[in-house]
Backbone bond lengths (Angstrom), bond angles and torsions (degrees), N, CA, C in turn:
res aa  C-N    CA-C-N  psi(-1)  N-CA   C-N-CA  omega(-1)  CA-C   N-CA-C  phi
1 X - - - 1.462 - - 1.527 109.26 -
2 X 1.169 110.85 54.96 1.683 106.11 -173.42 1.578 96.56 -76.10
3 X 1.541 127.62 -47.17 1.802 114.76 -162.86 2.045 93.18 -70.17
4 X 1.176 124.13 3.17 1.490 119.47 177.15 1.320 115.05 -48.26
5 X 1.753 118.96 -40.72 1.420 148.92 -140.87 1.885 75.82 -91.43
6 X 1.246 111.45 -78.52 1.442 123.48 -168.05 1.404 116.76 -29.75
7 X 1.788 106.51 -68.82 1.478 136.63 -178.48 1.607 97.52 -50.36
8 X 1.398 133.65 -47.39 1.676 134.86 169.34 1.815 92.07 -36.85
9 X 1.441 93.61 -83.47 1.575 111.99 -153.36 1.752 106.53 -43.69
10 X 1.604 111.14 -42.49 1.374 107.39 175.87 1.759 114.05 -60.94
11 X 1.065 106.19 -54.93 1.584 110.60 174.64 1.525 113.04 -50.01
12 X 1.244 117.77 -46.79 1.588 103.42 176.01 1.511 130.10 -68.82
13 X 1.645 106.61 -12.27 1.420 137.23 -160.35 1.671 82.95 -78.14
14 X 1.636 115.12 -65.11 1.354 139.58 -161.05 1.827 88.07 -51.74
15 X 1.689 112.40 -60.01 1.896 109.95 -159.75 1.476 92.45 -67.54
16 X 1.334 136.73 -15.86 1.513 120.52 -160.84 1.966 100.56 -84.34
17 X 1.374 91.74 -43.85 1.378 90.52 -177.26 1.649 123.61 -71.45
18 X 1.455 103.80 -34.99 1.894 116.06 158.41 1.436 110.14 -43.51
19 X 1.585 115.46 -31.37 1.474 126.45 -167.89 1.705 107.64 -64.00
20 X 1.578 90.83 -75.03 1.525 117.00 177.97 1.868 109.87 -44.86
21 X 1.731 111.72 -51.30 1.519 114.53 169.42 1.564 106.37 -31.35
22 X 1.128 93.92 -74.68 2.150 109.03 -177.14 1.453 110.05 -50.12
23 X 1.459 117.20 -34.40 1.743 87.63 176.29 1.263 86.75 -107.19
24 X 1.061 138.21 66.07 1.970 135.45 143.09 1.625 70.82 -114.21
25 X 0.829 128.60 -85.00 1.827 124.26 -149.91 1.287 100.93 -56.79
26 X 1.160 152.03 -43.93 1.495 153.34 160.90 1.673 94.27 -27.04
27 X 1.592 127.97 -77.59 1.307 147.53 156.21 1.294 100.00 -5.29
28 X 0.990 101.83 -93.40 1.729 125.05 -178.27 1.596 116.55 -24.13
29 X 1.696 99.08 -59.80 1.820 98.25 160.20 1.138 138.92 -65.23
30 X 0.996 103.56 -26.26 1.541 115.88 178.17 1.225 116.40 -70.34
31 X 1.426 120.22 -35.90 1.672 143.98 -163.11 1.859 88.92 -83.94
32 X 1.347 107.00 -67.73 1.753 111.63 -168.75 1.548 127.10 -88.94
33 X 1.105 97.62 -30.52 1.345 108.63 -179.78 1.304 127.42 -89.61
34 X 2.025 124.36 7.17 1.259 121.31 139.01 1.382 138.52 -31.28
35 X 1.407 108.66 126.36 1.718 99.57 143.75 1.420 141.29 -68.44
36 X 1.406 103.06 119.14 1.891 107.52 174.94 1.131 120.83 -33.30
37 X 1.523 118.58 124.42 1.620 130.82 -166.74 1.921 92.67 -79.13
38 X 0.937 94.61 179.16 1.480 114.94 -157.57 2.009 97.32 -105.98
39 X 1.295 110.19 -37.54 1.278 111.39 179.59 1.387 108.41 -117.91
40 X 1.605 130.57 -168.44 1.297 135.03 176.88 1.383 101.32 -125.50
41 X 1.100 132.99 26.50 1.311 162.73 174.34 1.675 117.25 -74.37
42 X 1.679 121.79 87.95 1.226 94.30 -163.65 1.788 128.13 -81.36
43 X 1.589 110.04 157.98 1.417 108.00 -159.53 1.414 113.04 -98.00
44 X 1.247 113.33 104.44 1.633 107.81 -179.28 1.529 113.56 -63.23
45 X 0.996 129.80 -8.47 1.417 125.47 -156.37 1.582 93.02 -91.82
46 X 1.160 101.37 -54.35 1.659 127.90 178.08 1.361 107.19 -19.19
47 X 1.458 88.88 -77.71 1.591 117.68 169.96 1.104 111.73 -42.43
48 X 1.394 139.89 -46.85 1.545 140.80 -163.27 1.488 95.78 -78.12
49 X 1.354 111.75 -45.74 1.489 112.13 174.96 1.503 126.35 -65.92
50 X 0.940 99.77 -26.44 2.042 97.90 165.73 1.340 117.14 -62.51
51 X 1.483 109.00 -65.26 1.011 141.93 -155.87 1.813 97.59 -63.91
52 X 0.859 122.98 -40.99 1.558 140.54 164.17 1.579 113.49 -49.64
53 X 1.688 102.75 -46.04 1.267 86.79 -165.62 1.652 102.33 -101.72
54 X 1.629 101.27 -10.19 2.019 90.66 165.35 0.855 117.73 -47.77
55 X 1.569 118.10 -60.89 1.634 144.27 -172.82 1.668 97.75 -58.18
56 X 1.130 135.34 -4.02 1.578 114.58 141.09 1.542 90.22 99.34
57 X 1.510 124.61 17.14 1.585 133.07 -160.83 1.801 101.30 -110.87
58 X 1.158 97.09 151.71 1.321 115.08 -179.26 1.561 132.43 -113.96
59 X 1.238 133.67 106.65 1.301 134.44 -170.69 1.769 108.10 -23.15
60 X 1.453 117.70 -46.63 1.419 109.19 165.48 0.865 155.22 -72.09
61 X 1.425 111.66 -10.43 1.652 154.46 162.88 1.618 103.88 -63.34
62 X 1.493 121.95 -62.41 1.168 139.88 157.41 1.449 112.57 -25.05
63 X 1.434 120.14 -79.57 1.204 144.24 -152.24 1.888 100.92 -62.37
64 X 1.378 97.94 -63.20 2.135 113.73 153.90 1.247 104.29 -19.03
65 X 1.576 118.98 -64.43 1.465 120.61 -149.13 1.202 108.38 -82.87
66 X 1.561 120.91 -19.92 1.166 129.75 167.76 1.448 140.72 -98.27
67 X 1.064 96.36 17.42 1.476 110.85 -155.60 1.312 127.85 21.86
68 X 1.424 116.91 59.08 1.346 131.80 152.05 1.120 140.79 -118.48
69 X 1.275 147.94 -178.36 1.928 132.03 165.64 1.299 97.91 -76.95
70 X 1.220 90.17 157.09 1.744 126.62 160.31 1.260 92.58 -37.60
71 X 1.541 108.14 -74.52 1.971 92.50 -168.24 1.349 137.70 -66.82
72 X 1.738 113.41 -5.16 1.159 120.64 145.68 1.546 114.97 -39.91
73 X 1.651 116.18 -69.37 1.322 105.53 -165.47 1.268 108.16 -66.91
74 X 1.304 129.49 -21.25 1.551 113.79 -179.75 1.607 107.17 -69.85
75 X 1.161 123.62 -38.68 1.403 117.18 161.28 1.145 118.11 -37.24
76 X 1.402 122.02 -61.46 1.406 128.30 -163.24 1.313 92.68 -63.86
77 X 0.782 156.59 -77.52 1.895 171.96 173.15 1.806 100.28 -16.23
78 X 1.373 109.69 -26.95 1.330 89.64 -172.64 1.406 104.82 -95.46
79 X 1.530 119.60 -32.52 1.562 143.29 -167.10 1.918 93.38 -53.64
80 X 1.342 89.58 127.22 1.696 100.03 161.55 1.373 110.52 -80.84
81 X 0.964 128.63 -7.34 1.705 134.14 162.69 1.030 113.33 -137.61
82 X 1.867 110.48 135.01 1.588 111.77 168.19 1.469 98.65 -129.08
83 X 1.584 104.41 152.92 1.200 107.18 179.84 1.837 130.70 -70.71
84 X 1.424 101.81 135.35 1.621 101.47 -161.91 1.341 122.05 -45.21
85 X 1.608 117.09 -23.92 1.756 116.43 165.11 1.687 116.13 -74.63
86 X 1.174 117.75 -2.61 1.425 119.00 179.59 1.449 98.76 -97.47
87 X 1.374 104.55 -51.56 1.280 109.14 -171.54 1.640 120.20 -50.69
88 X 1.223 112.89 -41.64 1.449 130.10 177.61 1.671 104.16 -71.53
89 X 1.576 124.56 -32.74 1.611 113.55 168.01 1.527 111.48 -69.48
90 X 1.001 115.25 -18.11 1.647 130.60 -170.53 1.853 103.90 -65.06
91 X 1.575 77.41 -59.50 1.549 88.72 -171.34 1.804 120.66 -66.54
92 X 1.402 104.35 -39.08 1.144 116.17 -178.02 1.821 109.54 -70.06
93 X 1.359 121.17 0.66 1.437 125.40 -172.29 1.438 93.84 -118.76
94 X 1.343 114.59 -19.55 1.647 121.33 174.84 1.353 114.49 -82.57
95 X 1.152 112.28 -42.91 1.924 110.60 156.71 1.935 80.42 120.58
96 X 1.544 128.87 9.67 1.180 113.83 -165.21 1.979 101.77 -125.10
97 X 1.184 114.92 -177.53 1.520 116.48 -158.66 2.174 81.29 -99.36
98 X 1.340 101.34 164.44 1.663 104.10 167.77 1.770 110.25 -70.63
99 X 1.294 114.78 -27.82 1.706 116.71 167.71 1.247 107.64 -60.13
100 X 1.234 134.79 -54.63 1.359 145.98 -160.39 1.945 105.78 -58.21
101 X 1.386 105.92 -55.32 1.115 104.80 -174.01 1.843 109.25 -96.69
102 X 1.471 115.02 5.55 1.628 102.34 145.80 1.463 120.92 -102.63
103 X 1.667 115.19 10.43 1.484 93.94 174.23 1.556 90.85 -125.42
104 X 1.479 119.08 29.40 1.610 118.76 165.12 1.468 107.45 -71.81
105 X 1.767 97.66 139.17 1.312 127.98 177.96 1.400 125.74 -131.43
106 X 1.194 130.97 120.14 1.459 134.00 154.31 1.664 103.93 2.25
107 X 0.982 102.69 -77.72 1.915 142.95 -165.73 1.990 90.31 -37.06
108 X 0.915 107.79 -80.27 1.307 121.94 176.23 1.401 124.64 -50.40
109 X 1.466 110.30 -34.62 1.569 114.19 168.07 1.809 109.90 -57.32
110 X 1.679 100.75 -48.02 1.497 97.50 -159.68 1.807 99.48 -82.20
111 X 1.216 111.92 -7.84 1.948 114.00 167.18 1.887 102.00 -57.01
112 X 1.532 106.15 -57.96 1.028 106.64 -150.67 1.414 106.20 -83.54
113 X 1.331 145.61 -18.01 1.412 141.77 140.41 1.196 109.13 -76.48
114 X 1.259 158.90 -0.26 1.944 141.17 119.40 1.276 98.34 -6.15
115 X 1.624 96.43 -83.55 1.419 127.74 -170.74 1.454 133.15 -35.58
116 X 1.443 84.36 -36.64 1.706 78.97 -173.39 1.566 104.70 -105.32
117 X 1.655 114.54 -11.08 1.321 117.40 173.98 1.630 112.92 -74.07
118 X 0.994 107.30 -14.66 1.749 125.54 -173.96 1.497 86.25 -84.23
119 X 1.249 124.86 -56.79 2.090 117.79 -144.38 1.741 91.70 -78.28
120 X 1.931 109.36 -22.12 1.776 82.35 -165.02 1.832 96.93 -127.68
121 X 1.420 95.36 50.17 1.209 119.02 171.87 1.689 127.83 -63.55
122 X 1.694 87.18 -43.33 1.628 91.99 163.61 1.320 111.53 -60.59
123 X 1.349 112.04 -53.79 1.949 109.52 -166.61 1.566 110.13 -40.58
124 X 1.369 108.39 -39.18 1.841 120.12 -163.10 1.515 90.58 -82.90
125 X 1.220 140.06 -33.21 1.530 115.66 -171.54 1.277 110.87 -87.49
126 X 1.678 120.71 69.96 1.691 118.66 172.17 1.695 93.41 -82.95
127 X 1.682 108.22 144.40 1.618 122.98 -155.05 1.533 70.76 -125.07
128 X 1.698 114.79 99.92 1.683 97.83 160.46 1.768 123.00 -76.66
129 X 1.184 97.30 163.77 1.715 85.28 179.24 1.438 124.67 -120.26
130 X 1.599 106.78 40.49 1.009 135.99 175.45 1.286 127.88 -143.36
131 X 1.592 148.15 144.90 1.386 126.47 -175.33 1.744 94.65 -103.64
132 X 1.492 84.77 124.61 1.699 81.36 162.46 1.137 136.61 -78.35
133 X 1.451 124.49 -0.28 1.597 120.98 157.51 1.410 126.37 -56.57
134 X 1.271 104.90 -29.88 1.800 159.89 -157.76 1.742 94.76 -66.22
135 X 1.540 88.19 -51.45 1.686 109.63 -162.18 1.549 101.71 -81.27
136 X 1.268 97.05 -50.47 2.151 107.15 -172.94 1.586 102.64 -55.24
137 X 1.500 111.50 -62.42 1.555 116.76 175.67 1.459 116.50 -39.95
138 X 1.307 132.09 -33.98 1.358 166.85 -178.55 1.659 91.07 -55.40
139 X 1.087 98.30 -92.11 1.366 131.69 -170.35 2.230 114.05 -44.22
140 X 1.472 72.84 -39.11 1.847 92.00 -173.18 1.960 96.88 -77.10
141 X 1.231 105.60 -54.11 1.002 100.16 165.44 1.668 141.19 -60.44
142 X 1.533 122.24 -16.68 1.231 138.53 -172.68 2.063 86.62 -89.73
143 X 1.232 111.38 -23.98 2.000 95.85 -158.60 1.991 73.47 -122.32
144 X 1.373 125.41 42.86 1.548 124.62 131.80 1.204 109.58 -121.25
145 X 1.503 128.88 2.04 1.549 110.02 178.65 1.099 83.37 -110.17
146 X 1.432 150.27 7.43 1.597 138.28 -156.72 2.174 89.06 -110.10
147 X 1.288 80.40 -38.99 1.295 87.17 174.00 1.560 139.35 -61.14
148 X 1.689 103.46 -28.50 1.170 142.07 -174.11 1.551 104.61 -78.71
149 X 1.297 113.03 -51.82 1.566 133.99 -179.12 1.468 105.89 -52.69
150 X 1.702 108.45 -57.09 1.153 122.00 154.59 1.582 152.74 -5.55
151 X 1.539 91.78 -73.14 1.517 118.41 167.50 1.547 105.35 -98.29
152 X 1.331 118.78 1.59 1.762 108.78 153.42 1.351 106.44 -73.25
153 X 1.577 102.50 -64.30 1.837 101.08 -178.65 1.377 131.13 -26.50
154 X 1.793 106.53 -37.77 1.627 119.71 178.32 0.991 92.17 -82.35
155 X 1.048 152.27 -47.76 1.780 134.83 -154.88 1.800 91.20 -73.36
156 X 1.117 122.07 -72.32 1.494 108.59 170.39 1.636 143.10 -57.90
157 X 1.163 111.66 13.24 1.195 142.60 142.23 1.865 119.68 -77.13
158 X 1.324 102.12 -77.29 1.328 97.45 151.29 1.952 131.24 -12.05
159 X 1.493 84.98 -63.80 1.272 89.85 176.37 1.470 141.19 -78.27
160 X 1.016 98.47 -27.17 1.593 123.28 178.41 2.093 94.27 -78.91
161 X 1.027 133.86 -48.91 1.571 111.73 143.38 1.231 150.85 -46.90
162 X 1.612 101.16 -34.51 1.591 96.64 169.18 1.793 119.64 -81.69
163 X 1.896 103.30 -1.62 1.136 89.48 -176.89 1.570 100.73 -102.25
164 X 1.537 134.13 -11.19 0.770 129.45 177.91 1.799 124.76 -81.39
165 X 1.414 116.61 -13.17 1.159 156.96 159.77 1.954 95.13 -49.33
166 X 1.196 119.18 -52.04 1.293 114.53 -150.02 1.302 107.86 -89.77
């Protein structure tokens, strides 16, 4: 099974990048596919709530770290103001400063994955030099003739009893 090693590495190559696709479009919805706020008033909660769910975080995860309920943080998430001692436990469980997450923007999220999808661009373009469908078909086919070989051996087994039987 030496192309086994390969066929892994290509397949995980394939889920990493399916990965990254889904949170650009995750991104993407979140960024465009809001509904228009009602004021021009900015919403900290909003913000806490994006920013939560880029970072791959969970309202209950949150709520744990803070020792509050779940429906606390959904409160907090909806409130256009939270108070500056919450706000600062928020942040400090967010891994970010209390500036950071009132002057967070859409705008700036999609700069900073451009950016960094651009600098490690080489790493992501591995050119395999083999098709791994190529390899499975390969493979599927090598464990039906193995199989075949197989159920010859029993049939002549088989036989070599029924003649010794007689």
């Amino acid at each position: 099974m030496r192309y086994g090693n390969a066929v892994t590495y290509q397949l995980n190559w394939y889920l990493t990048t399916i990965h990254w696709f889904i949170t650009i479009l995750g991104i993407y919805y979140i960024c465009f596919m809001e509904t228009p706020t009602k004021s021009n008033k900015v919403h900290i909660g909003r913000k806490i709530s994006r920013i939560r769910e880029i970072r791959g975080i969970k309202q209950d995860f949150l709520a744990i770290e803070l020792g509050v309920s779940q429906q606390t943080i959904s409160k907090i998430e909806q409130s256009e103001e939270v108070e500056v001692a919450t706000l600062e436990k928020i942040a400090k469980v967010l891994g970010l400063s209390v500036d950071a997450i009132k002057n967070f923007s859409e705008e700036a999220v999609f700069n900073i994955i451009g950016n960094t999808y651009h600098d490690n661009s080489a790493s992501l373009n591995y050119q395999c030099s083999f098709n791994p469908l190529d390899k499975i078909v390969e493979l599927y086919d090598e464990k039906v003739a193995l199989l075949e070989r197989l159920l010859q051996s029993e049939h002549e087994k088989v036989e070599l009893l029924k003649k010794g039987n007689q």
